[in-house]
C-alpha positions in Angstrom: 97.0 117.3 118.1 100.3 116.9 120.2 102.7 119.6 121.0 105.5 120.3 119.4 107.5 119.3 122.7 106.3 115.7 122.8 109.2 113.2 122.3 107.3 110.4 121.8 108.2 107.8 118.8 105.7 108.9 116.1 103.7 106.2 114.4 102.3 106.2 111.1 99.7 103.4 109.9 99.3 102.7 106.5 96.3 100.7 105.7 94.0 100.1 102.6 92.2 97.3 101.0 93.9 94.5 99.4 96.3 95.5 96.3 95.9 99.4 96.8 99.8 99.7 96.9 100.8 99.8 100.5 103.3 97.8 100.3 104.6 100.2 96.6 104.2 103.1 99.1 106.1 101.9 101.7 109.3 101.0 99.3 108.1 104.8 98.3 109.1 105.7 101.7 112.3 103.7 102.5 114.2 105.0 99.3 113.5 108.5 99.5 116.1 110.9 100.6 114.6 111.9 104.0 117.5 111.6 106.0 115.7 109.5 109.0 115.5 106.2 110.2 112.4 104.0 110.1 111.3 100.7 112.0 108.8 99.1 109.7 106.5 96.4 111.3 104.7 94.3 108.0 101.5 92.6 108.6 99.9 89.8 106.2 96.6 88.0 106.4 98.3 84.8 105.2 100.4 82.0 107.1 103.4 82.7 105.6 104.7 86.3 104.6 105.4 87.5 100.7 105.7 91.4 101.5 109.1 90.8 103.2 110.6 89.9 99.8 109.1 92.3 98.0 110.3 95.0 100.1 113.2 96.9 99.3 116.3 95.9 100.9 117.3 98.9 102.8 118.7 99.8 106.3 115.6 99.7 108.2 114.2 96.4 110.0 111.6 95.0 109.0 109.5 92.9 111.4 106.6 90.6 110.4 103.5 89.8 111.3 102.2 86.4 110.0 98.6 83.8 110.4 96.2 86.9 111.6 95.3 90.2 111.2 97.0 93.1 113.2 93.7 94.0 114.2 92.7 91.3 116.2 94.5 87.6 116.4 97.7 89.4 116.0 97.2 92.3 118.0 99.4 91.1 121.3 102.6 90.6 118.8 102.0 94.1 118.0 102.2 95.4 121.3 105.6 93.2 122.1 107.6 94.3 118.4 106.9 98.1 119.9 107.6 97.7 123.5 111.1 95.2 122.2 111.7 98.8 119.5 111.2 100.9 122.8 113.6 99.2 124.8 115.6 98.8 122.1 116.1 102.6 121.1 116.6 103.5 125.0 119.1 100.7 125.7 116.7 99.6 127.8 116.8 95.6 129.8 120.2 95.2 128.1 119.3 95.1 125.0 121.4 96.3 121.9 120.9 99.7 121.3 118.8 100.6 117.9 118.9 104.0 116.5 115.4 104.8 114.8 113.1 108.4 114.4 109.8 106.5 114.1 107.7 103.1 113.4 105.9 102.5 110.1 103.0 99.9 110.5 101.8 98.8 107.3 98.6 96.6 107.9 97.1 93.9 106.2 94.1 94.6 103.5 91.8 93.2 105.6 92.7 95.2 109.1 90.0 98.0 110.4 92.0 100.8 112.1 90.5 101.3 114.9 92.2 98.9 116.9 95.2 99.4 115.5 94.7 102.7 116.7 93.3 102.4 120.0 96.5 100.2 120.9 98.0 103.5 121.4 95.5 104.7 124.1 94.4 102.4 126.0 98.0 100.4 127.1 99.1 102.7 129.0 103.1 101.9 128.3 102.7 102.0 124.5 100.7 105.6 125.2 103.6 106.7 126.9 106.4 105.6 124.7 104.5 106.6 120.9 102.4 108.8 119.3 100.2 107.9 117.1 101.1 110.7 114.1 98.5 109.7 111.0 96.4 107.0 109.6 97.0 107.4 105.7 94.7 104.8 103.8 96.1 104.1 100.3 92.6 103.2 97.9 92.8 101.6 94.7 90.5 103.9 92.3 90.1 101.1 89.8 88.4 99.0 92.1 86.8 101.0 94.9 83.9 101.2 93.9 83.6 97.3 94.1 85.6 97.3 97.4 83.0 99.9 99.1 80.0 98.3 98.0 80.9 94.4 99.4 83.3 95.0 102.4 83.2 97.2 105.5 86.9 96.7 105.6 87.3 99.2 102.9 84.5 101.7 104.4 86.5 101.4 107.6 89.6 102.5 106.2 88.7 105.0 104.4 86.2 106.7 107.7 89.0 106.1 110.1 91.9 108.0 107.5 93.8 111.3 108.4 95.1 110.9 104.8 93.4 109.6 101.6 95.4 109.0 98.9 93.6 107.9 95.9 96.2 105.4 93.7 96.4 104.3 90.5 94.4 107.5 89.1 95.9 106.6 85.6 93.4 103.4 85.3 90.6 106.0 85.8 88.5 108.9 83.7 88.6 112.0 84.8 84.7 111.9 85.8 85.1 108.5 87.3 87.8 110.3 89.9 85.6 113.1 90.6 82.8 110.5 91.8 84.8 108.5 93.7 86.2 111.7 95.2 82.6 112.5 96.2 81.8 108.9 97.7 85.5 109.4 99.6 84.4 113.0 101.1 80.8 112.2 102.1 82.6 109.0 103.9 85.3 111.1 105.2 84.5 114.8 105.2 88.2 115.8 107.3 90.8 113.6 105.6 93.0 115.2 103.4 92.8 113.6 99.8 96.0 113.2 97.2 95.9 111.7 93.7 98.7 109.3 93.4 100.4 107.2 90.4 102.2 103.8 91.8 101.7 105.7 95.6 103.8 108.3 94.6 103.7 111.2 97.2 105.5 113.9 98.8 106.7 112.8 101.9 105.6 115.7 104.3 102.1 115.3 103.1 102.1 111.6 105.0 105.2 111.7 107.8 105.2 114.4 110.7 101.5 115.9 110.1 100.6 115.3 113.6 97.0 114.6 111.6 96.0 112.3 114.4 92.9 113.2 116.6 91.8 111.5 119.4 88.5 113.4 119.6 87.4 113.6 116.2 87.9 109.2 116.1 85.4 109.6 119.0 82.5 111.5 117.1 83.2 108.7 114.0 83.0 105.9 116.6 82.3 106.6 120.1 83.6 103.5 121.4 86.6 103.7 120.2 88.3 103.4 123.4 86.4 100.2 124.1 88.3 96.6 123.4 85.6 94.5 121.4 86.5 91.8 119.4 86.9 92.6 115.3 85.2 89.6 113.0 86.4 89.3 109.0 84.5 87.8 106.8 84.9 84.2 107.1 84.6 83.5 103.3 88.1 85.4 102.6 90.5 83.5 103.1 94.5 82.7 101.6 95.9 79.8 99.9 100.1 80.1 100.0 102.5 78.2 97.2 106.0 77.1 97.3 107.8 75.1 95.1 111.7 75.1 94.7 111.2 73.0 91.6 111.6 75.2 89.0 108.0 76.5 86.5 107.2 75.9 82.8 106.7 79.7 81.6 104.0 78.4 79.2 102.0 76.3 81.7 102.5 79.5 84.3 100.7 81.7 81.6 98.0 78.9 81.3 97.2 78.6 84.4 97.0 82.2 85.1 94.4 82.7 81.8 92.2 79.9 83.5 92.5 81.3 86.9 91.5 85.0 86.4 88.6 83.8 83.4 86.8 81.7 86.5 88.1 83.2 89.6 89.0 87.2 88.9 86.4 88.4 90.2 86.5 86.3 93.5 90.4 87.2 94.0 91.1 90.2 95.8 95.1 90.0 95.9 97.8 88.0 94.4 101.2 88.3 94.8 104.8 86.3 94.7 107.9 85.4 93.5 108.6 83.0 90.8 111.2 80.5 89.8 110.8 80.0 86.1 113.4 77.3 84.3 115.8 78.5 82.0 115.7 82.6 84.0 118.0 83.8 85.9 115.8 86.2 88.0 113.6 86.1 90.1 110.0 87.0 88.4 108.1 88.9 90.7 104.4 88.8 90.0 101.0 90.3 91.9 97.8 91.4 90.8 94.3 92.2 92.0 91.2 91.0 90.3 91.9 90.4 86.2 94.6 93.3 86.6 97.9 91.9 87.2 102.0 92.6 86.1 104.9 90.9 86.6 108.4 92.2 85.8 112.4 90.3 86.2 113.7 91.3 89.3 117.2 90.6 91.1 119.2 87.4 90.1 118.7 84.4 92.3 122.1 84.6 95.2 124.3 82.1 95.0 123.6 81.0 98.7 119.5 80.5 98.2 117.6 77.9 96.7 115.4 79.1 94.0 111.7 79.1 95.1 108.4 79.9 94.0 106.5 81.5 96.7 103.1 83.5 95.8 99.5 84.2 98.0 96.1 84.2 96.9 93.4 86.4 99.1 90.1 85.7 97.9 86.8 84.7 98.7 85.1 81.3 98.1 88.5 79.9 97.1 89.2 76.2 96.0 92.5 75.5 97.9 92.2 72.0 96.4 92.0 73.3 92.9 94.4 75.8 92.9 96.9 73.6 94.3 96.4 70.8 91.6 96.5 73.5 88.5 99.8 75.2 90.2 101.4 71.5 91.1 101.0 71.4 87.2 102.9 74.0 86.2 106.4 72.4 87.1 108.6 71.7 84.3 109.3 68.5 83.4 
């Protein structure tokens, strides 16, 4: 716990497995009425970066985070975007001034949160320039189960969490909830647990809890505080489309209903934004497993090329295959 006098930029985390809805969450937080200004550093597993467009467009920066996971490969460009805010917000080297009340880190689905964490105790300037304020873990409760039971990603985030909230409850029975709230507390017995529709929450139950302890991340993992190195599973991996040519609707539905029939299960997150001939919007698409939506968004500007630009996280994933079904789907 910190006290109240502590003027250190407050950090919040927000982590969860692929498709849980942190990136819903965080668009959550950016256009609610809260009256404060937020730095928001994105992190994706891919090469090349979807969240950013899928992020509402509002005052705040957004800084991303690209090829690796904030956890380990990526960890130093952390560590420079905060020490670049912190000069930033204290005029500090000359730079331009940036007026901010605290730094929202949404992580990749992959990311553990331990290191994440630990960045904030053992550099010694980001320890003295930030507090780390609350880990809040966003799980999808339709497909948790699954998620627990293959990766230790997943059992990471939801052991390290000062907040739990369980998403998408309306995809679940009522008994089905109750288990998975049982599997959650026996993994997790000091988080605080919400049930959430499309991540959904009151915004003093995640921002300003102070929920954060140092000690009680010790007893889960005693060596916390120690820099080892963090391994993924080396079967997940990410294919990334783009084509400014624009898609046949008709061979874009085909391809999905082949795709999730022989590769669902396999595919943990999808997510992009298509360029379909004869629409004027952009068609922003995601999914996770066979469940997916995909709804018209803004028009394309006048000043941008109309692109198609989605990612596939997956395991076992045919890059070769994938590629030559979407290369198909251009309209002729």
């Amino acid at each position: 716990m910190i006290s109240p006098e502590d003027t250190r930029i407050p950090v919040t985390v927000l982590t969860g497995f692929l498709g849980a809805g942190k990136t819903t969450l965080l668009n959550h937080v950016l256009t609610a009425d809260h009256g404060q200004k937020i730095a928001v550093i994105v992190n994706e597993f891919g090469e090349v970066g979807i969240d950013n467009q899928l992020v509402v467009g509002a005052d705040e920066e957004i800084f991303e985070m690209n090829n690796g996971c904030i956890c380990c490969t990526v960890r130093g460009d952390l560590i420079r975007i905060l020490s670049e805010l912190k000069d930033a917000k204290f005029g500090n080297n000359g730079r331009r001034k940036a007026d901010f009340d605290r730094v929202l880190i949404e992580t990749t689905g992959l990311a553990d949160p331990a290191p994440v964490a630990q960045t904030f105790f053992v550099d010694e300037e980001m320890a003295q320039f930030y507090n780390l304020d609350a880990i809040v873990t966003v799980v999808d409760a339709k497909h948790a189960e699954q998620h627990l039971d293959e990766g230790h990603e997943a059992q990471e985030q939801v052991a390290f969490a000062d907040v739990l909230l369980l998403n998408k409850t309306d995809l679940v029975a009522e008994d089905e909830l109750r288990k998975l709230e049982q599997r959650l507390r026996t993994m997790n017995q000091a988080a605080k647990i919400y049930r959430t529709r499309q991540s959904r929450i009151e915004l003093h139950q995640i921002l300003g809890i102070h929920a954060f302890d140092l000690q009680k991340k010790l007893e889960i993992e005693p060596g916390f505080l120690e820099e080892d190195d963090h391994e993924h599973d080396d079967q997940v991996t990410s294919v990334f489309f783009r084509e400014t040519r624009p898609l046949d609707l008709n061979k874009v539905e085909q391809f999905l209903q082949e795709w999730l029939t022989d590769h669902g299960v396999d595919t943990f997150r999808y997510k992009g934004i298509l360029h379909i001939k004869g629409v004027k919007q952009r068609i922003v698409f995601q999914g996770i497993h066979m469940l997916f939506s995909s709804h018209p968004d803004r028009e394309w500007k006048s000043d941008e090329v109309p692109t198609s630009e989605f990612v596939v996280i997956g395991r076992n994933l045919n890059e070769e295959w994938f590629r030559n079904e979407f290369a198909g789907c251009v309209a002729m």
